[in-house]
N, C-alpha and C positions, 0 to 999 in steps of 0.2 A: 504494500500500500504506500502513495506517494502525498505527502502534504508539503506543500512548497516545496518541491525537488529533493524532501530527505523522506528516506525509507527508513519507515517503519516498521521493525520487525514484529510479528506477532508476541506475545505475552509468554515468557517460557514461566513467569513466578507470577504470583499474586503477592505484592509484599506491603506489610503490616506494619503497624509501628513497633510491634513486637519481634518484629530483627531490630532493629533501632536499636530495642531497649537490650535487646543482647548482647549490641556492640557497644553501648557504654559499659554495660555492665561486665562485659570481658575485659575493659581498657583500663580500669577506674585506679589499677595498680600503677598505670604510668606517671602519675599525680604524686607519688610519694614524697618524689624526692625534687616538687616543683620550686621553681624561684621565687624567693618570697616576695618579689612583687606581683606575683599572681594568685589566682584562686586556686585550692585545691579542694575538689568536690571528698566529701567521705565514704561516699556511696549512691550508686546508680539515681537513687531518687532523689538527693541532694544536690546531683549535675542536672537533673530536671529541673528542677526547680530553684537554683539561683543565677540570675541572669544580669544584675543591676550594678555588681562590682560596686557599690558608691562608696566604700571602704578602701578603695583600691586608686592609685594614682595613677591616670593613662597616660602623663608625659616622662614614661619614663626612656632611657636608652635612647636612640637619636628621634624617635617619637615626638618627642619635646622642642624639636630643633626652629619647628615653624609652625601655627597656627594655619589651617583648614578648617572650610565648612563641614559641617557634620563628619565631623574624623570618626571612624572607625574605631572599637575602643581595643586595644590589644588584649586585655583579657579576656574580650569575647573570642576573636582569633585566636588565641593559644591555646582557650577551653577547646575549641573544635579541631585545631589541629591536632592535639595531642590522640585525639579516637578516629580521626581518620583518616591520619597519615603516619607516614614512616621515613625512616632516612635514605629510603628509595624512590619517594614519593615528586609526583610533580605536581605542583598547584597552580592555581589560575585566578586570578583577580581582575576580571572582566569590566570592570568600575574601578579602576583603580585608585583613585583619588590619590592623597598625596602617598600611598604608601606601604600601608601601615600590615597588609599579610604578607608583602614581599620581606618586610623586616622581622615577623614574627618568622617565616620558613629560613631565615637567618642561621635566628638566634638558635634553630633548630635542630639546624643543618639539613637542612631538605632536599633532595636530588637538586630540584631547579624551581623556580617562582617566575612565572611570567605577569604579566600586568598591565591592560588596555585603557589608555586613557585618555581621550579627545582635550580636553586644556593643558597645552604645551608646560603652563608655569606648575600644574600638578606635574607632569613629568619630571620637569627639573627637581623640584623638591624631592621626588622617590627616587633620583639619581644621586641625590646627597644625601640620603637618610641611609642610602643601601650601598655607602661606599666608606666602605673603616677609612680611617685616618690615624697614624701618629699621632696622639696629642700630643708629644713633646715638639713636633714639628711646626705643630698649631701654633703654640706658646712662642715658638721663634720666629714663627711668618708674624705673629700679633705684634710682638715687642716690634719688630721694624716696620711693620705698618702702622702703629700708635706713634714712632717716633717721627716718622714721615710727613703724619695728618698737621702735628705741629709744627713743622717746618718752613712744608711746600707753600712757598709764596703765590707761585703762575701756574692757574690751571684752569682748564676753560668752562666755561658754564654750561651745565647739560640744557637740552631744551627738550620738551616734545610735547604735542596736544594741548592746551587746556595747564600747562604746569603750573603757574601763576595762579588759577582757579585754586588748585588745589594746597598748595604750599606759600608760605610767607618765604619775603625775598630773604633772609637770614638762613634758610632751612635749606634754599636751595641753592645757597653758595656752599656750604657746610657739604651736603650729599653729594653734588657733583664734585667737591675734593675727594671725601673715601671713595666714591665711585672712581675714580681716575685712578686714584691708589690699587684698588683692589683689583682693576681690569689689567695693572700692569704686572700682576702676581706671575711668575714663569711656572708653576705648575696648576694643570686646570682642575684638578681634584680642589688644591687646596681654596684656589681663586672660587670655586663654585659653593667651597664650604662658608667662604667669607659674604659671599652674595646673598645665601641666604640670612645672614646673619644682618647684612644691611637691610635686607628688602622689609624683615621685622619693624626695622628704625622706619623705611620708607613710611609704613602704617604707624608707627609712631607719634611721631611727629608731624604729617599732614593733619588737615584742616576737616578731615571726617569723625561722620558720626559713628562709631562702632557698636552701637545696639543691633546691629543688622549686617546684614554683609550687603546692600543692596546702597551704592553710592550716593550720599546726600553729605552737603557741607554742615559742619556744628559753627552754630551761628556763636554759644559762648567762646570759640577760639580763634574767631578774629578779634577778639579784642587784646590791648597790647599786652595782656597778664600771661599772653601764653606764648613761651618761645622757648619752647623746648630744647634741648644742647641736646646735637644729633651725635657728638662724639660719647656724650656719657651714656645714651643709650646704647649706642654702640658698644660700647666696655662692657656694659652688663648683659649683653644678648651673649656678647662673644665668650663672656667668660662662663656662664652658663652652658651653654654648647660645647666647648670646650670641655666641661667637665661630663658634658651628656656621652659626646664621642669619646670621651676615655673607657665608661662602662662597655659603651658597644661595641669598641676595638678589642678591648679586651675578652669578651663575651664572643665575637666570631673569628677571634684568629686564628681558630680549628677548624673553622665551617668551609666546605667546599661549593655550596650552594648558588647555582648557576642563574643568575639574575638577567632577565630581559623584559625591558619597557617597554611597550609598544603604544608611539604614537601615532593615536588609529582612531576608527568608530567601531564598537561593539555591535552595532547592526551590519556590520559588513564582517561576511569570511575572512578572516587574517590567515597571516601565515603559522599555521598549528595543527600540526597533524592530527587527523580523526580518531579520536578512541585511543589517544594518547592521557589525556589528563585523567590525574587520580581524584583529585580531588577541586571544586568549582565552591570559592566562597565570596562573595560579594555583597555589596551595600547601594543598590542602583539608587536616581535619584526617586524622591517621592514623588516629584508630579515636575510639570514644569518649570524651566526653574524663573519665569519671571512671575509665578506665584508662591513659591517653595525658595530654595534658596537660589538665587543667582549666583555661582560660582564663577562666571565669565566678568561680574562687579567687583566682586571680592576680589579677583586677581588682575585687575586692569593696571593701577599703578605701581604695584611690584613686576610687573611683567613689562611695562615701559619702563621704567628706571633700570631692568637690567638688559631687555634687548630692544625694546622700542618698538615694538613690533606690533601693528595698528589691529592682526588680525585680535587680537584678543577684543574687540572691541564685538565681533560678530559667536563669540564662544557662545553666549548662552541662548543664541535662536539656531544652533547647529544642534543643541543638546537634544535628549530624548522628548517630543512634544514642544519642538521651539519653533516649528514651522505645521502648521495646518495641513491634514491632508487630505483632501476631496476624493480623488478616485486611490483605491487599492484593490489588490486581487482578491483579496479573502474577505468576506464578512466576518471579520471576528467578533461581532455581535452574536453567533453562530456558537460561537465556539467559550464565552462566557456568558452563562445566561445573569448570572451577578451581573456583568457590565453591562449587560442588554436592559436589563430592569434600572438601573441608575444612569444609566446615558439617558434614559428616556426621562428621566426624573427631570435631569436638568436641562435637558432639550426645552421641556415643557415652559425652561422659565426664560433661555437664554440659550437659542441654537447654535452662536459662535462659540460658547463658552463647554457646549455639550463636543463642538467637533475637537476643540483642543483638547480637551479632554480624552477622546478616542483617539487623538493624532500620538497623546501622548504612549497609549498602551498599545496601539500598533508598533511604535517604537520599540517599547520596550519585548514586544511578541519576536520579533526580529532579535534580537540581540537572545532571547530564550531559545531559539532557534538554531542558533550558533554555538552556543553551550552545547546541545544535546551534542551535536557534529563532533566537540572538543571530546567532549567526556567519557571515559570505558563505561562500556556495560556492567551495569551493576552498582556501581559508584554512583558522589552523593554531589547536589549540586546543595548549596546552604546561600538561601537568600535572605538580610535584613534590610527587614520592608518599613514603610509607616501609610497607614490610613489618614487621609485627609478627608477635609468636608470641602466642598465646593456646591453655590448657589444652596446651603443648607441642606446639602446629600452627602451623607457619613459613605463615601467608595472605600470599599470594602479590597484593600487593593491585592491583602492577603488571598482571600477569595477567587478574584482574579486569576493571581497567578500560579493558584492550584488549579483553574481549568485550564489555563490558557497552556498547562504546562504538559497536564492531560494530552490534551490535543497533538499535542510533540509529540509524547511516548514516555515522558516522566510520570513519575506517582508519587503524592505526595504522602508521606509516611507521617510527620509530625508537626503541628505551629503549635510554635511555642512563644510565650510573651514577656518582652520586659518594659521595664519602667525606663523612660531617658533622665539619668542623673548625668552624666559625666558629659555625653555628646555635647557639642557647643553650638546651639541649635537659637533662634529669636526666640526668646517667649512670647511675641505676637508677632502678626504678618497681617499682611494687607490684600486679603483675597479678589476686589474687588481692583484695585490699585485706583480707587480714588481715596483723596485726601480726607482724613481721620476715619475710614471704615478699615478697623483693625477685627480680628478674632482671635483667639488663643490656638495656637499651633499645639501639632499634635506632642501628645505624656507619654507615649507608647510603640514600641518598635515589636514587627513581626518576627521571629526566627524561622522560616518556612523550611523544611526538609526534604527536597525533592531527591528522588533515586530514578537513574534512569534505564529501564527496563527493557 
């Protein structure tokens, strides 16, 4: 049988959550002797049931290196690595965002970690989070970059877009010296370690709001009280980081673990052999991200100040549901009757609102589609999800993409639920994107369990 050009093998198992529960509960030994910045479950029902780590610090090990939207929390990653993978193992992070399972299959030593991820400046960051460093090397590129910054007299003003908009004239004589500094580092490991350490100061010290990731000026820091020293912030990012990359150099100087970025789109076949991957763990986005988060905002001015590079201004209408889509092959109304009954909800209120809506989960059907292609038989795809509401219709998105996943040849064995502590998420958004209609963003992440069959 053919759905979209992949075949579908008939059903050799009916499989239950009761394998699931087999395979935690044969695994729960390898927790023994875990790192105590992680959880260690006691037993089978205990790994069911805690999910919220809020006891537990997620910037740990180069994790900590740079802020992202909705980061991935590493103790969820570890928890699941450890039951479903081995030191043979190859993992896929098909959303890659800034990082954070290609780092945990590190710390692990995991065959190989690959990682798909459509915004360039996520790339770079899991390029630096996933590349040990010396720190003693750090400490000596730092001392002669710190003695430089007070020195260097002539050095030319950066420009691009909108900068003035965005930064006071003191901020950006300051940055375009480290920046001059830092670009003439002769090694590109260490130059890129230092990049992101400025790009932090970048969001520093500009003139935004950080309640949000979605770019608007804070109107209290144009006033003259605020003029931040880009150098002290500097000092304290770098010296922090510094001491992140000494854990994690230390922690993989054993690891042989074959790391590959790929800057790509998750709804297109990449280059990754079929029924190679062991194990598929991801964190797609929630909905679109110019009502969810805009990750393409959030990375605008660190990703100009270190390459200038204008396409970041189009990230977030390339993302999953960032462009409307009128005709498609498949009614995937068909194939979720959940989506079928809430698309119509909000059709009823607001038909443009109902197709982005749909434009979004055809997206994200396509990028499920390419999973199944990656993954061996048998093996476990692990999706964290979140339910939104849009035009006052709770989508159900867990729901979703147990049918839509159905429909592939996946089976969903288990969703499981946690509370969002730690994620660095708005606590309101603005669903409607007119001025003061706020709601409260979602308390609650899916762990869905898909096995592909």
């Amino acid at each position: 049988m053919l759905i979209n050009k992949i075949e579908i093998k008939k059903e050799k198992k009916l499989y239950t959550s009761l394998d699931l529960y087999k395979l935690v509960e044969s695994s729960i030994y390898l927790y023994e002797n875990e790192d105590e910045y992680y959880y260690k479950p006691k037993d089978s029902k205990e790994w069911y049931y805690e999910w919220d780590f809020k006891e537990y610090n997620p910037n740990i090990y180069s994790h900590g290196f740079h802020q992202y939207p909705a980061k991935f929390i590493p103790q969820l990653v570890r928890k699941l690595l450890r039951v479903f993978t081995n030191e043979n193992s190859i993992i896929l992070d098909n959303f890659m965002g800034s990082g954070t399972t290609l780092i945990e299959s590190m710390l692990l030593n995991r065959k190989k970690a690959i990682g798909i991820e459509l915004n360039p400046f996520a790339c770079f960051i899991a390029k630096v989070k996933t590349t040990p460093i010396n720190p003693n090397n750090l400490t000596k590129y730092y001392l002669c970059l710190k003695k430089e910054f007070f020195n260097l007299k002539n050095f030319n003003l950066y420009k691009f877009y909108n900068i003035e908009f965005w930064y006071k004239e003191h901020q950006i004589r300051d940055l375009s010296k480290l920046r001059e500094i830092i670009m003439n580092i002769d090694d590109e490991n260490i130059k890129n370690f230092f990049l992101i350490c400025f790009s932090e100061v970048v969001r520093r010290v500009s003139l935004t709001n950080h309640n949000g990731f979605k770019l608007h000026r804070d109107k209290n820091k144009l006033r003259d009280d605020f003029n931040p020293n880009v150098f002290w912030h500097f000092d304290n990012i770098s010296q922090r980081n510094i001491a992140l990359m000494k854990d994690f150099y230390y922690k993989t100087m054993n690891s042989k673990t074959e790391i590959q970025i790929i800057h790509s789109d998750s709804r297109i076949k990449q280059d990754i052999e079929n029924n190679s991957v062991d194990l598929i763990i991801t964190s797609p986005p929630y909905g679109d991200s110019r009502t969810t988060v805009a990750y393409g905002q959030f990375s605008r001015l660190s990703w100009q100040w270190i390459k200038n590079d204008n396409s970041v201004f189009k990230i977030d209408e390339n993302l999953l549901g960032g462009r409307i889509k009128k005709n498609y092959e498949n009614n995937i109304l068909d194939y979720s009757n959940t989506l079928k009954i809430q698309y119509n909800s909000i059709k009823d209120k607001d038909s443009k609102r109902a197709d982005e809506v749909l434009s979004f989960y055809l997206d994200l059907y396509d990028a499920l589609k390419n999973a199944y292609n990656y993954l061996k038989e048998d093996k476990y795809f692990v999706l964290v999800t979140g339910n939104r509401t849009v035009k006052n219709v709770f989508l159900r998105t867990d729901l979703i993409i147990s049918e839509l996943a159905g429909k592939i040849g996946f089976r969903t064995e288990k969703i499981l639920y946690r509370n969002i502590i730690n994620k660095r998420m708005p606590k309101r958004n603005s669903p409607t994107n007119r001025k003061g209609e706020t709601s409260t963003t979602m308390l609650k992440e899916n762990i869905i369990f898909l096995r592909k069959s």
